[in-house]
C-alpha positions in Angstrom: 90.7 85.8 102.6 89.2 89.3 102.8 91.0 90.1 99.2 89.3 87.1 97.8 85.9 88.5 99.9 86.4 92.0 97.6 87.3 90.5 94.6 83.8 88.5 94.6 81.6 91.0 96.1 83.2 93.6 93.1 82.6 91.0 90.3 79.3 90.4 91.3 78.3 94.1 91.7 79.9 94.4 87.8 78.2 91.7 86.3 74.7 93.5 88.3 75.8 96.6 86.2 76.2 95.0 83.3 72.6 93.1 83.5 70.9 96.7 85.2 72.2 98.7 82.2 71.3 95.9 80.2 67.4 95.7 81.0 67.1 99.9 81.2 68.8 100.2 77.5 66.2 97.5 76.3 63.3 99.1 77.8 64.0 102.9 76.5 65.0 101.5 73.0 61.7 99.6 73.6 59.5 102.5 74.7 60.9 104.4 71.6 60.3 102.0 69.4 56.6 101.9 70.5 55.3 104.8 70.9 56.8 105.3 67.6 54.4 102.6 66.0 51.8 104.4 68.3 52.0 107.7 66.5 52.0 105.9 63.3 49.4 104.1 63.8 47.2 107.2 65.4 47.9 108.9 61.9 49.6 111.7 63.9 53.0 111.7 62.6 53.1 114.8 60.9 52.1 116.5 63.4 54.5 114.5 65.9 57.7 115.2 63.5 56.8 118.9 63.4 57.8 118.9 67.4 60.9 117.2 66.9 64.4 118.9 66.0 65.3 116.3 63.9 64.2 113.2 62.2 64.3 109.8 64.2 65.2 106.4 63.1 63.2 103.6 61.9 61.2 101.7 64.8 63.2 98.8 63.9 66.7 100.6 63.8 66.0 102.7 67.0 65.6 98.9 69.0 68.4 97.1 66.4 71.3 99.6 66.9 71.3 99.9 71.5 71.1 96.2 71.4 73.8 95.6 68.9 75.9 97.9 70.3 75.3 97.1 74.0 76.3 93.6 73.0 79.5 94.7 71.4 79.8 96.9 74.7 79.6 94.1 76.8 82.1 91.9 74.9 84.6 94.3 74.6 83.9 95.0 78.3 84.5 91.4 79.2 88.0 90.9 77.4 89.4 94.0 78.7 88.3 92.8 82.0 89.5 89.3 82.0 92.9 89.7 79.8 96.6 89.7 81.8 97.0 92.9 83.9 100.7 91.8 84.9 102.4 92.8 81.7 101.8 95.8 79.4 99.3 95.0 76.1 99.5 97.1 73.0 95.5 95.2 72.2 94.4 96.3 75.6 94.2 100.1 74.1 92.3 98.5 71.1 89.7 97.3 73.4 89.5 100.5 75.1 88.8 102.6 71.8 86.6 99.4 71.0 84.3 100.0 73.9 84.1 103.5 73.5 83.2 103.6 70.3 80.3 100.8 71.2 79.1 103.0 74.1 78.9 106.0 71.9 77.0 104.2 69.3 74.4 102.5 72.0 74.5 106.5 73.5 73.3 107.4 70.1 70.8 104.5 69.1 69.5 105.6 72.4 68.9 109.8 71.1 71.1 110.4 74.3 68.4 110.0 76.4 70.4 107.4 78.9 74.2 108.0 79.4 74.4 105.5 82.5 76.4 103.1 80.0 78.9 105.7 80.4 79.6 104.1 84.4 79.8 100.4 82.7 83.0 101.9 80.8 84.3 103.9 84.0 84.1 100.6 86.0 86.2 98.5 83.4 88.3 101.1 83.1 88.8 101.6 86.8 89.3 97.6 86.6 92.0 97.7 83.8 94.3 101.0 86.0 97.4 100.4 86.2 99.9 102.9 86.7 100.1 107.1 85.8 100.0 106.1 81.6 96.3 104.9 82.0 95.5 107.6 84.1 95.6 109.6 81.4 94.0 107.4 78.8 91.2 106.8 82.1 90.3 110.5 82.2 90.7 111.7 78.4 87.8 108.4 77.8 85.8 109.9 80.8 86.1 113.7 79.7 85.3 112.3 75.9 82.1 110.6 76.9 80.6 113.1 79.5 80.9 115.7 76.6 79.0 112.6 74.2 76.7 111.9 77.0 75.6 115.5 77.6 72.6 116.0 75.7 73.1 120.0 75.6 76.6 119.8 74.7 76.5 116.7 71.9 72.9 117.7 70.3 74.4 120.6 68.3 76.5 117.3 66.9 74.3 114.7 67.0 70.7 115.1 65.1 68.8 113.4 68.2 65.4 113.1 69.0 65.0 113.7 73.4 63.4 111.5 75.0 61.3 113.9 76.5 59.7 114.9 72.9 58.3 110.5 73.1 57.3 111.7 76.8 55.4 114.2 75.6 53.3 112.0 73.2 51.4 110.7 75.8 48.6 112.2 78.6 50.1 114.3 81.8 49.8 111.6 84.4 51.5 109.4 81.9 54.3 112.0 81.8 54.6 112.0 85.2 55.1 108.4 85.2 57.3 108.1 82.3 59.9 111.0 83.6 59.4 109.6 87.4 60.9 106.1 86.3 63.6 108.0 83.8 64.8 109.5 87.1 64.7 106.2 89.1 66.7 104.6 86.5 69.4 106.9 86.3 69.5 107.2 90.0 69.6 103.5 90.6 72.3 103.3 88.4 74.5 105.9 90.2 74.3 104.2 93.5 74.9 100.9 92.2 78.1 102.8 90.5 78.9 104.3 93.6 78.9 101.4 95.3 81.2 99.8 93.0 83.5 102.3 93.2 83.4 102.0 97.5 84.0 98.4 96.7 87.0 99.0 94.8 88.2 101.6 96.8 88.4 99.5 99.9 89.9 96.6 97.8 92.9 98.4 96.6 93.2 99.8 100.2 93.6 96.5 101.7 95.9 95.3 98.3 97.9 98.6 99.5 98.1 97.3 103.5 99.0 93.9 102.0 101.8 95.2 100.1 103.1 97.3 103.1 103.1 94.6 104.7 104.5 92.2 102.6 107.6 94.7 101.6 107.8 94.7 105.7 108.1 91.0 106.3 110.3 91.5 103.0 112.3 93.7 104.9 112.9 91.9 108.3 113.8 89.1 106.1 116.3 90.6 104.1 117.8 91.7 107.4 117.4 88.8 109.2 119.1 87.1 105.6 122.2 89.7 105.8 122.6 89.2 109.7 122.8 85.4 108.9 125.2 85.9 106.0 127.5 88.0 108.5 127.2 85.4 111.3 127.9 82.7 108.4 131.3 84.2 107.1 132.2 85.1 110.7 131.5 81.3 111.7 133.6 80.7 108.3 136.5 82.7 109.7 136.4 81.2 113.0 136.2 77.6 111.1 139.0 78.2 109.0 141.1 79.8 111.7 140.5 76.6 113.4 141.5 74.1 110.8 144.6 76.2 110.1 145.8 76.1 113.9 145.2 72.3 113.9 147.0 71.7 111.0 150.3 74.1 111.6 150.1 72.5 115.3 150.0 68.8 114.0 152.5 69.6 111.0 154.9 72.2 112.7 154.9 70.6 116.0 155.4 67.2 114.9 158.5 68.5 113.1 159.9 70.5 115.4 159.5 68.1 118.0 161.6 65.9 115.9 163.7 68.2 115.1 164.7 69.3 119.0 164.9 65.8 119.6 167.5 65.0 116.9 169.2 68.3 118.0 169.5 66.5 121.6 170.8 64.1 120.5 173.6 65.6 118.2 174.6 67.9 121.2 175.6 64.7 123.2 177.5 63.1 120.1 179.2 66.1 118.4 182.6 65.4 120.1 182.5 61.6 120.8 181.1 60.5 117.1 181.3 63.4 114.6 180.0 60.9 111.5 176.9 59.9 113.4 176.0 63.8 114.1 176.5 64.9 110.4 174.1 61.8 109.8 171.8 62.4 112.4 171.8 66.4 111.1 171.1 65.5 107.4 167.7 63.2 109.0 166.9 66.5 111.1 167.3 68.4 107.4 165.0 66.5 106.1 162.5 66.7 108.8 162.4 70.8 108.9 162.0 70.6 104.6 159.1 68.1 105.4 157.7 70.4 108.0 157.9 73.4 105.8 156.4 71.1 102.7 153.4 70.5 104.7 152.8 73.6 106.6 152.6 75.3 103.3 150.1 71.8 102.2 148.2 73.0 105.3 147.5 76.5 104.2 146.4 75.3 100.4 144.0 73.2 102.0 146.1 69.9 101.0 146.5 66.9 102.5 149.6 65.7 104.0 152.5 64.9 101.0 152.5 60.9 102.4 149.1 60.9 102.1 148.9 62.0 98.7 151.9 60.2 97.5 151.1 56.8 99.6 147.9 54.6 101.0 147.3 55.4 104.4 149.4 52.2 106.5 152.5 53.0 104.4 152.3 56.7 105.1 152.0 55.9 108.8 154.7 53.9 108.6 156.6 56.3 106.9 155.6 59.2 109.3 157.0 57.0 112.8 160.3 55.7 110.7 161.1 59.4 110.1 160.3 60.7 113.1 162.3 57.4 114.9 165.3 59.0 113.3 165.0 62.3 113.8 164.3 61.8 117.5 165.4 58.3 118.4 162.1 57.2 120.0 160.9 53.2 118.9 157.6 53.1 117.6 155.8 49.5 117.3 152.7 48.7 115.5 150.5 45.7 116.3 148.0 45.6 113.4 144.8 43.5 114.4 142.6 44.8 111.2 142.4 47.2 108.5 139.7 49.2 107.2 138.9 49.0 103.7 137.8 51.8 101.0 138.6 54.8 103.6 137.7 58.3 102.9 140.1 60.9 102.5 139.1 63.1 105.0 139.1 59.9 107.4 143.0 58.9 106.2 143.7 62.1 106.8 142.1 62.5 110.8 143.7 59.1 111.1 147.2 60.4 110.0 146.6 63.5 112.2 145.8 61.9 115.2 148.6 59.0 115.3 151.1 61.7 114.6 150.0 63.7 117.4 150.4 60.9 120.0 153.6 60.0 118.4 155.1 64.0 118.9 153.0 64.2 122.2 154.2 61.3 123.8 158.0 62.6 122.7 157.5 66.2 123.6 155.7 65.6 126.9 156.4 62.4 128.2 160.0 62.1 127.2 158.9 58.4 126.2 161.5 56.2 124.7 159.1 53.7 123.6 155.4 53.9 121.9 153.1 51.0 121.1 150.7 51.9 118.3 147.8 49.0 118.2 144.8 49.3 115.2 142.3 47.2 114.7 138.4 47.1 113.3 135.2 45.5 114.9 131.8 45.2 112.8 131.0 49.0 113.8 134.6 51.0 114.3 137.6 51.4 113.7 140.0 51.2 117.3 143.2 52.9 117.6 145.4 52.6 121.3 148.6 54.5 121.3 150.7 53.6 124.6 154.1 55.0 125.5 156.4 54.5 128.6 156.9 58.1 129.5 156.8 60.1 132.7 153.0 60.2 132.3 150.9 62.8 134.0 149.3 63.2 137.4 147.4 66.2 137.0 145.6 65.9 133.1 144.4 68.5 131.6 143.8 69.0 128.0 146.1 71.1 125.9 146.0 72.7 122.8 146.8 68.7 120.8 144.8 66.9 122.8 141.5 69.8 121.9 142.6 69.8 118.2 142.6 65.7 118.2 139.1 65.5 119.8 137.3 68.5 116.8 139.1 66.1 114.3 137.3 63.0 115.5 133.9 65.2 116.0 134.2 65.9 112.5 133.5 62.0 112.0 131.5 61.1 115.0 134.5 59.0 116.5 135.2 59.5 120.3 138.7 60.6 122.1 139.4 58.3 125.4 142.7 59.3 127.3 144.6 58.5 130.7 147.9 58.0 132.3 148.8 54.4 133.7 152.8 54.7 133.8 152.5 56.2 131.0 149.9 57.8 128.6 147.7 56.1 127.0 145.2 57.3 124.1 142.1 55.3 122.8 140.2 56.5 119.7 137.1 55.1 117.9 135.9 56.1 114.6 132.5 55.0 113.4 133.2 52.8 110.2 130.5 52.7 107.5 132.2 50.2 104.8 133.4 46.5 105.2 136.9 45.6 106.7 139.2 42.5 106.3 141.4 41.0 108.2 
């Protein structure tokens, strides 16, 4: 708000320069011009000439030439003022030496005798700067036209007529007069300069606090930006550590739950019936080589090979008949319903958590017998796994039990388990499609 204050208060204080300048150039070119006509028509201009160091212009000339050139002045002024500062402009330096040249020719339509145009090009200059390069072009115009301006130092140059030699025309209190409002003139255009300058001063000041401050906020945010990027790939880490312990747990611990089971089981029947325990010790081959499969499926971020190589009932099916004879436990389904068009990343927390149940109700409750019931209402899908095993008195949740519950979070469903001569384990997974029966 107060940048938009500064920016108003300086364009109005320029365009006041502009239309000061403006009605002091007309009214010396004007007083030439006069008491030019006046000395004509007195039939004193020999005698006038004969006090002036050189000859002046036509009446006509001396008010044609500060007007035209005050107009060029104030056009050149205005495009340099209102073209685009953000990027570098070859034409910009073109309008410089434009304005220049206009202000020395108004300087010299003017016989030097008014050199506050010379603050008109400071201030558009002062505008336009940008950077140490137009520093330089800034004070090499400045140096240029305070030599112009001078009167002592540009006369030897210039064949000028003062204006004190017009002054000096007329009677001594009219002198007085004439020279008091030169005076006032010039001095009302330096404080309206001054002024200018204080204005633009304190507007680059606070453009200077804005940018500190800005490139501070810019700061804290970059920091705050690389703190969250550190927290992010730490969260990341912790995320992916997570998925790989649930997955080596599900896939390596079903296996070698199996696996001990079979491994039981041949330890009892290696004398009695060796045929059975080579058979039995080929299913508990194949059950390590599918543990290993998927463990290494697991760290490439695959799915289970059943999954990928079967729809989701047959690789259940497929996953409890392999695991029946590698460990000798029944498993039963009771199928009430079926969800249709699954997601993958549904099948597979479905998969997971049946084949946890399946190992934990082998590993922990020595069960001989599971019931696995599925079925589908108008807002979830229901899964109860049952077993007959030892059950537990005093529940707490383990390490499969935590890693079935994130799965389920991951699809807003809900874990529900307990022990009733037995274990029993009730899931529910929000379902978002049709089902059939």
């Amino acid at each position: 708000m107060k940048e938009n204050q500064s920016s108003s208060v300086l364009a109005s204080l320029h365009e006041l320069l502009y239309l000061y300048n403006g009605l002091v150039v007309f009214l010396i070119a004007g007083f030439m011009c006069v008491t030019q006509n006046k000395v004509v028509e007195s039939m004193s201009a020999r005698s006038f000439l004969d006090t002036l160091p050189a000859i002046p212009m036509a009446p006509i000339w001396g008010l044609l030439l500060p007007t035209i050139s005050f107009g060029l002045l104030f056009l050149f002024g205005r495009i340099y003022r209102y073209q685009d500062k953000t990027r570098r402009n070859p034409w910009s330096y073109v309008v410089i030496f434009g304005e220049i040249c206009a202000c020395v020719g108004l300087l010299r339509g003017l016989n030097l005798a008014y050199h506050g145009v010379v603050l008109l090009v400071v201030a558009d200059m002062l505008h336009g700067y940008r950077g140490k390069h137009q520093r330089v072009i800034l004070v090499m115009a400045m140096t240029g036209l305070y030599i112009i301006a001078n009167y002592n130092l540009a006369s030897a140059q210039i064949q000028a007529v003062p204006i004190e030699a017009y002054i000096a025309y007329y009677n001594a209190s009219a002198q007085a007069v004439l020279k008091t409002l030169l005076n006032v003139f010039i001095s009302l255009n330096t404080i309206l300069f001054v002024f200018y300058v204080m204005v633009f001063v304190q507007g680059k000041h606070r453009e200077s606090e804005r940018i500190q401050s800005l490139n501070a906020q810019l700061n804290d945010a970059n920091q705050r930006l690389r703190a969250y990027a550190i927290e992010a790939e730490r969260t990341a880490e912790t995320r992916e550590r997570n998925r790989l312990a649930r997955e080596i747990h599900d896939t390596l611990g079903h296996a070698l739950t199996g696996i001990a089971a079979g491994l039981d089981a041949c330890m009892v029947t290696m004398d009695t019936a060796p045929e059975f325990t080579k058979a039995q010790l080929a299913k508990i081959r194949e059950t390590a080589l599918r543990g290993i499969k998927d463990v290494r499926r697991s760290v490439r971020k695959l799915r289970p090979d059943d999954l990928e190589r079967l729809p989701l009932r047959e690789a259940l099916f497929k996953m409890t008949e392999d695991f029946m004879a590698s460990s000798g436990m029944e498993v039963s389904y009771l199928i009430n319903g079926w969800p249709e068009h699954l997601r993958e990343d549904e099948e597979e927390v479905i998969y997971r958590v049946v084949q946890e149940c399946v190992t934990n109700a082998n590993r922990h409750g020595h069960a001989k017998h599971v019931n696995i019931t599925i079925g589908t209402d108008e807002e979830a899908l229901r899964i109860v796994v049952s077993d007959d095993g030892e059950g537990c008195d005093n529940l707490k949740q383990g390490f499969g039990l935590r890693h079935m519950r994130e799965r389920l979070e991951l699809l807003k469903g809900e874990l529900h388990y307990w022990s009733d001569g037995g274990f029993i384990v009730e899931v529910s997974i929000p379902m978002h499609t049709g089902t059939a029966e």
